[in-house]
C-alpha positions, 0 to 999 in steps of 0.5 A: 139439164140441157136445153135446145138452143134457140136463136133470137132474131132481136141481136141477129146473133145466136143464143148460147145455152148452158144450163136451163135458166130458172123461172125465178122470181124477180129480186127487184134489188138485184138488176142488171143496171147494178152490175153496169155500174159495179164492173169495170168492164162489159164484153160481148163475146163470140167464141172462136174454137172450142177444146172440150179436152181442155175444157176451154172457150176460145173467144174475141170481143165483138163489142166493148160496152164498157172499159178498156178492152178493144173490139177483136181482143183474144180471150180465153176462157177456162172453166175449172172444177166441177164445171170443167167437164159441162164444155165437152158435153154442151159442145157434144148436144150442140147447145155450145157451138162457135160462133155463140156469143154471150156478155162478161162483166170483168174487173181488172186482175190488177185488183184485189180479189174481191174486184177481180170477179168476173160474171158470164151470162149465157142464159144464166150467170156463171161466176169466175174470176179474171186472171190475166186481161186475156185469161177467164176462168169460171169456177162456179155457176152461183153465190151469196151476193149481196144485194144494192140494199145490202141483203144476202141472198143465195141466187143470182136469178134475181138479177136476169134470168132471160134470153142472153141476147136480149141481156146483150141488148138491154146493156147496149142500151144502158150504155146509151142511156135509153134501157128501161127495166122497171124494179115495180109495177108503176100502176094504179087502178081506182076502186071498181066500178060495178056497172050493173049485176045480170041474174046469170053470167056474163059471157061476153063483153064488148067496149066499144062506141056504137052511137059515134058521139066519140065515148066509148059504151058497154055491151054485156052478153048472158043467157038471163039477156043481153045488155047495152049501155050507152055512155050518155056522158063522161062515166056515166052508163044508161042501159038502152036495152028496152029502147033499143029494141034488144030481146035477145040471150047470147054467149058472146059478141063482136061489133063492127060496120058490116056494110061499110056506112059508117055505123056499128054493127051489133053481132050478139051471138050469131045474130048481126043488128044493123046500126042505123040513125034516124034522129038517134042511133037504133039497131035493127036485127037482120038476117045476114048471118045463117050460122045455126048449129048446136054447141054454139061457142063464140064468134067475131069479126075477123078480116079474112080474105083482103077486101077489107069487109068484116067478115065472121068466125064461129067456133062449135063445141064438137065440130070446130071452127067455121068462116063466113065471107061477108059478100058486101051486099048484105048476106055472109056466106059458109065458106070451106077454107079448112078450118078445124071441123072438131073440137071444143076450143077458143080462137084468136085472129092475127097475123102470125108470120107477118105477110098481111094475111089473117092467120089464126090459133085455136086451142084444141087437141095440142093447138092448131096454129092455122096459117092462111095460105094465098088461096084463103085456105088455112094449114096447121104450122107444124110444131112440137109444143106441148100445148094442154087445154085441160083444166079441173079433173080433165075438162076441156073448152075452158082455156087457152082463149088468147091474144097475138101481140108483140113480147120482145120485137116491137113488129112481130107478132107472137102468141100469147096462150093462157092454160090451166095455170100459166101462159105460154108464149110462142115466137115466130122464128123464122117460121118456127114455132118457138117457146120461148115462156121459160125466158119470161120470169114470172109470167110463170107466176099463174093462178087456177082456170086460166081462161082468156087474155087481153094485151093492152099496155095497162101500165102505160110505160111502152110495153104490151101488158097482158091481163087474165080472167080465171074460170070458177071465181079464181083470182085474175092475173095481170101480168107487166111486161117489163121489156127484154122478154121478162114479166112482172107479177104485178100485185108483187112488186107495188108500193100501195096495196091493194092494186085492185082495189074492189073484189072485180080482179078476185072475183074471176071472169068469163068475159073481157075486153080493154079500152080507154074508156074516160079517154085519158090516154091509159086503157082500162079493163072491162069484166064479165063475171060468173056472178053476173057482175059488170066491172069496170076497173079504171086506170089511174096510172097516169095520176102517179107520174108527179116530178120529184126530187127522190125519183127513182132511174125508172121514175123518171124515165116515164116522166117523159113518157108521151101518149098517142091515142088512135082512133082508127076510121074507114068505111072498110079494113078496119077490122084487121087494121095494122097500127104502127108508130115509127121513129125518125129512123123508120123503126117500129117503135110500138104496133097493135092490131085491131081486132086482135083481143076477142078473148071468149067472143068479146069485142075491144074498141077500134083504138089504140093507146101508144106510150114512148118513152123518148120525146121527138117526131115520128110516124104513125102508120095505118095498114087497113085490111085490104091493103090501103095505107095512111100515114100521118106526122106526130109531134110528141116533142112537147104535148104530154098526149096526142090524140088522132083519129086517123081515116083512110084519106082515099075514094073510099071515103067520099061516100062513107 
């Protein structure tokens, strides 16, 4: 099978496609860091002409990894066999073209047979052999090989089965000594922590700091009553519901400092309760939002016109999505900024093209990625995905509640959708909607009645993470980003099992948010089940990180993993906020947008949890929602973790 040739950005080169990679399951016996060590050389190609009537690739070195060949060497290869005629018919499609580039591993041809091999990847292997120093030949696409444990095995999808771009950069960083492909889930969790158990689902949830004493608390939404819990000491939960005057039955929530006086606000459902503090935090409901209608869905606070100040989204089951400018005096106003006025589907809020502007996907009909123009109106990206919010026997409403988050750029946001079974996800190259899911390995690895995802990185390794609640009491699924575009089925590839340890993660979910909740440095999962049932499941990831002296290369990597915690403050432009964290050399080595994870309607906290794997100085850079920037020193040469509550700096706080 033929596919199209996309092009990755991250080498700023073209991706050659041969045959269409398969979405194999991961041999974590089988990795590329092998292969580096076992040839002698390593080669970026660029094809130069093309014979298809010779079944011939003309080709110079554009980059010597590894061995003796020299930038600019000429070389050809031929493919011979059954292979031959796929070089006419890929030049014909245009998967094949000059100026693709892709990397060889090659013995030496002064070598006995066994060690002249050579292996070419353009987005899957293809075996050959060496014949002279300028002379390839490529006779099969795959055979038995023998794995780093001396196993048999009869594919070579195990080894790397992603974008061949991305397999160029992961060896260019392994000759530098600074790749990081992990063979298993580094993590842990502790057994579940059952917060409290409603008489009806739990529909929303929020994790979030409303008193401001700095420890994060709990907000539980369900038609039985809503629910909040207050975190009176370190793990430890009172429910102030009665106290705090709270009657209400809602479906979801969002909080956030709707008029900018340094205290949270409460939207359950769509209803705003006022955080006021008179010798102890209370909440006082208000009338501010009027956003009556039936089929009421979700809503959250979302910045959406650059002034900083929250503002809100709804959707309805039947007339679509809705927008209330919040005017700063205590009053949201309808707003017609053409949005979608039908459907029945989950939104997501980021920024998808980059230029600091809310966009926004909402998952109805074949997905409308609403790009937000400088008027404030939105217009749906043109795409050809095929995009199905179906589940069970043609229900619709009850998936594709996903997240933006970067997957292989550290400073771009993609699109991470759940469906039915597995995820998609969609990358932004140069303005085109690209899928790029068929790279990920197993993030197609799914379950039943996907519903809603979250990206934080739960494994605390510098990778964004995603983690999934399933409809109907099917399993959850938490799936590593292990970098280079690849994912990682988690409850795989472990050494200790279970990984969840407690029925949360089995028992489904209809609500979900993430945060560091004991303020350790690791974010960890809160669940809202359909039995009523509030989880919390604790990470203890960071508890593994012990020196030995039987490490493995990925061990000890995130030996040196340093922590920066961020707690992002302002009277405004929080929601929306851009967190970065750069390097000596200016690069974007990590980013989280806030706001980004409201899955069903739930609410994430305004803090971010950054891992890097080299020690040294860098940068953290806030861009608040309308614009105004922070940026502040951090030293992570020496403490393990920092923790910094980064504020705005400017006139904007002397009153707040």
């Amino acid at each position: 099978m033929i596919l199209s040739k996309p092009r990755n950005l991250l080498c700023g080169v073209a991706t050659l496609v041969l045959a269409g990679a398969a979405q194999a399951v991961i041999n974590p016996a089988l990795q590329p860091d092998v292969y580096f060590q076992k040839y002698d050389n390593i080669v970026v190609l660029e094809i130069g002409a093309i014979d298809p009537a010779a079944a011939k690739l003309s080709c110079s070195v554009v980059k010597a990894i590894k061995g003796d060949y020299q930038s600019g060497t000429t070389i050809d290869i031929v493919f011979a066999g059954a292979l031959a005629g796929q070089v006419a018919e890929r030049a014909n499609d245009g998967s094949l073209a000059k100026g693709d580039r892709f990397p060889v591993f090659a013995g030496k041809p002064s070598r006995r047979k066994s060690n002249r091999q050579i292996r070419m990847y353009a987005d899957e292997f293809l075996v050959g052999e060496v014949q002279t120093e300028n002379l390839f030949q490529i006779g099969i696409s795959e055979e038995v090989e023998t794995d780093s444990e001396g196993n048999k095995v009869n594919t070579l999808a195990g080894i790397f089965c992603g974008m061949t771009s991305e397999l160029i950069k992961m060896l260019e960083d392994m000759a530098a000594d600074r790749d990081y492909y992990p063979r298993k889930a580094y993590v842990k969790f502790l057994p579940d922590l059952l917060v409290d158990e409603l008489p009806k689902s739990v529909e929303g949830v929020a994790m979030y700091d409303l008193n401001g004493d700095g420890m994060e608390d709990l907000v539980a939404c369900s038609p039985a009553g809503d629910r909040i819990y207050f975190q009176v000491e370190p793990m430890k939960f009172s429910n102030v519901t009665e106290k705090l005057g709270i009657t209400s039955a809602s479906v979801s929530c969002s909080v956030a400092d709707v008029d900018c006086d340094g205290l949270a606000d409460l939207m359950l459902g769509t209803t705003i309760y006022k955080g006021k503090f008179d010798k102890t935090y209370t909440l006082e409901k208000t009338d501010w939002l009027k956003a009556e209608g039936d089929g009421f869905k979700s809503a959250s606070f979302v910045e959406l016109n650059g002034d900083g100040l929250p503002d809100v989204v709804a959707s309805f089951a039947g007339t679509g999505l809705r927008a209330f400018l919040n005017s700063g005096k205590g009053s949201f106003a309808s707003a017609e900024l053409a949005l979608p006025s039908e459907g029945n589907g989950y939104f997501v809020p980021g920024d998808w093209n980059g230029d600091s502007r809310t966009d926004l996907f909402y998952s109805h009909a074949n997905g409308f990625l609403m790009e937000q123009g400088t008027d404030g109106t939105f217009k749906p990206a043109a795409h050809n995905i095929e995009f199905s919010f179906r589940t069970g026997v043609d229900e619709y409403g009850q998936t594709g509640a996903g997240v933006f988050m970067p997957t292989y750029l550290p400073n771009s946001m993609d699109l991470v959708v759940p469906i039915e079974k597995d995820w998609l996800i969609i990358s932004n190259e140069e303005g085109v909607l690209t899928d790029i899911t068929v790279w990920g390995n197993e993030i197609s690895e799914g379950s039943d009645y996907h519903l809603a995802t979250v990206a934080a990185d739960l494994n605390v390794d510098g990778y964004m993470d995603i983690y999934t609640v399933c409809d109907q009491q099917k399993e959850n699924r938490y799936i590593i980003n292990r970098g280079y575009g690849s994912y990682m089925h988690a409850k795989v590839h472990v050494d200790e099992k279970p990984l969840f340890k407690g029925p949360a993660h089995g028992s489904g979910g209809r609500s979900l948010a993430v945060g560091d909740i004991n303020d350790d440095g690791a974010p960890d999962i809160l669940i809202g089940n359909e039995k009523g049932q509030l989880f919390l499941i604790v990470n203890d990831t960071l508890s593994m990180r012990q020196p030995g002296e039987l490490l493995t290369k990925d061990e000890k990597r995130l030996l040196n993993v340093r922590l920066c915690s961020v707690r992002v403050l302002g009277p405004k432009g929080v929601v929306g906020a851009k967190v970065r964290l750069l390097d000596a050399n200016g690069a974007v080595v990590a980013r989280k947008d806030l706001g980004g994870n409201v899955a069903t309607g739930c609410s994430s906290p305004d803090t971010v949890c950054f891992a890097v794997r080299t020690p040294g100085n860098y940068k953290l850079n806030v861009e608040y929602a309308d614009g105004h920037k922070r940026e502040l020193d951090v030293d992570l040469t020496t403490e393990k973790r920092v923790s910094i509550v980064a504020e705005r700096g400017d006139s904007e706080d002397a009153g707040w």
